[in-house]
N, C-alpha and C positions, 0 to 999 in steps of 0.2 A: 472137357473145357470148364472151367472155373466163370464167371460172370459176377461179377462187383457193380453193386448201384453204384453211382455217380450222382451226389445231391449236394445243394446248396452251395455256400459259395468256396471261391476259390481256393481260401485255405483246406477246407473239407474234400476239395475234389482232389488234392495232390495227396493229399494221407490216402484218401481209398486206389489212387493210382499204384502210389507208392505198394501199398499191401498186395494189388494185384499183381504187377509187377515183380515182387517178392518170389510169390507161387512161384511164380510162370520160373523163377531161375531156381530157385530151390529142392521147387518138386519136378518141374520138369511139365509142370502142366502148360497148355494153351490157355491164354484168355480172353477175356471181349468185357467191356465196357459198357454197361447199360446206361444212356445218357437220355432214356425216356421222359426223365425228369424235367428238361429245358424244353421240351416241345409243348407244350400244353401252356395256358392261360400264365403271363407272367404274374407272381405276385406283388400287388400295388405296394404293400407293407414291404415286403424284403424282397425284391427283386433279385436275381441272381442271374447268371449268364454262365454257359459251357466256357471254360477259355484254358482247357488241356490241350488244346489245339494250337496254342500257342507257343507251347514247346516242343522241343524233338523228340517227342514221347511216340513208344509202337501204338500206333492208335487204333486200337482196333474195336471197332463199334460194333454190340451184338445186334442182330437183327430181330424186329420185332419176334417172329418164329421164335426163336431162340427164348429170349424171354418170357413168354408162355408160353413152351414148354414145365418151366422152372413155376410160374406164378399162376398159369389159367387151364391146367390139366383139365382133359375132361374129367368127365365125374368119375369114369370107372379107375382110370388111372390114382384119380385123387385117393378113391377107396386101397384100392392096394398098397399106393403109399405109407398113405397111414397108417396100414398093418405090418406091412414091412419096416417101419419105420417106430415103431411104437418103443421097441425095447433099444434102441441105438440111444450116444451119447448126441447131445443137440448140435457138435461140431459134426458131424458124421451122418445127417442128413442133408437131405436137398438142400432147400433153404435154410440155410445160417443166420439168424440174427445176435447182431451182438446184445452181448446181457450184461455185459459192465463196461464203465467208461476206461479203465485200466487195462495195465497190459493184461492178456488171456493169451497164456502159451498154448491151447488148444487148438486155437484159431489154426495154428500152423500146421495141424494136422487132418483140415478140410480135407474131403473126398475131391478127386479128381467129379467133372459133371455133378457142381453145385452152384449156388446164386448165392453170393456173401451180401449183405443189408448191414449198414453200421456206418459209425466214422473210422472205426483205428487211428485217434490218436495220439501214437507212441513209437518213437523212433525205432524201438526194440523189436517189433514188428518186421523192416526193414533194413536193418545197420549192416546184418552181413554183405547187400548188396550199394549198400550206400553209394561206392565208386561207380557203380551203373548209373546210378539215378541222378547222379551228378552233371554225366553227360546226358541224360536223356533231358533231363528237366533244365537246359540251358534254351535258351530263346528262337526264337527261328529265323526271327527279322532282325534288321538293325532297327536302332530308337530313329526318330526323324522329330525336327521343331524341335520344341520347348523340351520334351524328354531328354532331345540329343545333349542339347545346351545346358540344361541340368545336372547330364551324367557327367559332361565335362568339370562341372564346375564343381560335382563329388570327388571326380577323380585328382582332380589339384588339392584337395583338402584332408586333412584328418576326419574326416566327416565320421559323424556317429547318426544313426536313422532313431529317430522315438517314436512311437507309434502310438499313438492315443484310439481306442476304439469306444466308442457311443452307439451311438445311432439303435436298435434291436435291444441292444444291451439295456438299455432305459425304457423300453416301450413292450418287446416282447412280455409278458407276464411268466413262464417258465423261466426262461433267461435271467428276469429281474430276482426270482427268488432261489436260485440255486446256481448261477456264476454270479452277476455283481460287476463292479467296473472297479479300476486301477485308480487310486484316486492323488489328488496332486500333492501329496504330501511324499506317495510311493516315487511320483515322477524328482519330486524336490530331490532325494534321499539317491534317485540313482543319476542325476546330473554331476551332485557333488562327487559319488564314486568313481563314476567316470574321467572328471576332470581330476580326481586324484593319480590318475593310473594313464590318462592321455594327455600328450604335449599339445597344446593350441587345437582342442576339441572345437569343430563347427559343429551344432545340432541341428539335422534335417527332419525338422516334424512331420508326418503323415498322419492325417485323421480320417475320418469318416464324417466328422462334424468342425468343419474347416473353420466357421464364423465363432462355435465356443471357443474353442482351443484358441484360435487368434485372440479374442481375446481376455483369456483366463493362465495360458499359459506365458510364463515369464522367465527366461533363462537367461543369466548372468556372464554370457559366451556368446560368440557370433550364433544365428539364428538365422535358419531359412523354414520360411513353411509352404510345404509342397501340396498344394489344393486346387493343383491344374487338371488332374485328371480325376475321370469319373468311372463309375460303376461300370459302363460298358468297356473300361481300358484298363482293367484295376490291375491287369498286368506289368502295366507301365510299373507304378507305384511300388509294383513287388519286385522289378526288376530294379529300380531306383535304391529300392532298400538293399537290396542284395548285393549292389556295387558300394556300400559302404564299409567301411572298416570296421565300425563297431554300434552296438546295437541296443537302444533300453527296449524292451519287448511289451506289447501288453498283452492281458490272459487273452490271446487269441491266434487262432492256428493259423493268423495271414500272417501276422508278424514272426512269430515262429517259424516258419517257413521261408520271410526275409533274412535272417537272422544264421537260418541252418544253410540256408545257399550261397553263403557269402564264400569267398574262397580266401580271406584272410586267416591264416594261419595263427596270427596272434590276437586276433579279438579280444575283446571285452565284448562279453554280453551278460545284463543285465536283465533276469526275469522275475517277474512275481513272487512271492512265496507261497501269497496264496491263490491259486489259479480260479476256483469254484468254490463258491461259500457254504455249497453245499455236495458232496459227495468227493471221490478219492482227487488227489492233484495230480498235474499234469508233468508227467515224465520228461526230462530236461536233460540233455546232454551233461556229463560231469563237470565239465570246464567251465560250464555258461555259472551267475551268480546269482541266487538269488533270494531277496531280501522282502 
């Protein structure tokens, strides 16, 4: 059996779903989902919530056992490990931790009975089973209220989703010096493309920081700004995005992940060019655009 932590938020938890999930049809292994992460003290600063649960994903939760085995061996165990383990490549032990933020074809060649640690991600990781994860990663409930009313009124429109992300991105201090934020010059630059390339564009904004963005951002085309839903529903929001047709993304794996789920065939999407200001960029489907 294979075990993938499960951290942070929701864009991160469908990249490490997605990579397990990979295995599990690839190699043929079983897997389990370490979701220990959400049970312990929320954090005031970044709050985060499980919500794989959300979709029609195999859900299968490792049990504490299970996870120490992998992370709290006893000692004698730990010793042998370590010796048996000394000369192996770092994909090929127990614990895997990822060591770069890019694709790493190695990954895919983990031992069956290991614990993967990391984010993956990179669609590359997953693409040969994409058609899986399409249905799995579909919703399990219908929307109700405001969401339902919402989707209807996406679904009557050329709608395009913009996704502004703030919030960590300004306050975290790693975050601030080695990603950065999308800034309104990027957003200026992918309104006009869009409206180059879609007839009677509605732009449906999603933030994280609903009161800036109201008002700093300014779009020359019908406008909605979606800042009904919060941190505990943040599924709505990526379900909302996901029912649009087209998509300006910011460096962030929510939007990403609104943008990869959509099931329009003809998109436009619009991403970053530069994802992190500091180390490799973020691998982007070929069709999507960006500037």
């Amino acid at each position: 059996m294979v075990v993938v932590k499960v951290h942070y938020g929701l864009g991160n938890q469908l990249f490490q779903y997605a990579l397990a999930r990979s295995l599990s049809i690839q190699k043929g292994y079983d897997f389990a989902l370490d979701i220990s992460f959400f049970s312990g003290p929320p954090d005031a600063e970044h709050p985060r919530i499980y919500q794989l649960d959300k979709f029609n994903i195999r859900q299968n939760i490792a049990e504490p056992e299970q996870i120490a085995s992998f992370l709290s061996p006893g000692i004698w165990k730990r010793r042998l490990r370590s010796v048996v383990q000394a000369g192996r490549p770092y994909y090929k032990r127990k614990v895997v931790y990822e060591g770069r933020l890019d694709f790493d074809a190695d990954i895919l060649q983990v031992r069956d009975d290991s614990y993967l640690f990391g984010y993956w991600q990179d669609e590359r990781y997953f693409f040969p089973v994409q058609d899986t994860l399409r249905k799995e990663l579909s919703f399990c409930s219908e929307p109700s209220g405001l969401n339902k009313e919402m989707l209807d009124l996406i679904s009557g429109t050329e709608a395009v989703s913009l996704h502004i992300r703030r919030g960590d991105y300004l306050t975290d201090a790693f975050t601030v010096n080695n990603v950065g934020i999308c800034d309104l010059d990027y957003y200026r630059r992918a309104v006009q493309l869009i409206a180059e390339k879609v007839q009677s564009p509605v732009f449906y904004v999603f933030s994280d920081d609903p009161e800036w963005t109201g008002a700093n951002v300014k779009i020359d085309h019908p406008c909605v700004f979606v800042n009904h839903n919060s941190q505990e529903n943040a599924f709505e929001d990526l379900r909302l995005m996901s029912r649009c047709k087209h998509h300006v993304i910011a460096n962030s794996s929510f939007s990403w992940w609104g943008a990869w789920l959509s099931g329009n065939s003809e998109k436009v999407v619009i991403a970053p060019r530069i994802w992190r200001s500091k180390g490799p960029d973020m691998f982007v489907p070929g069709n999507w655009r960006k500037i």
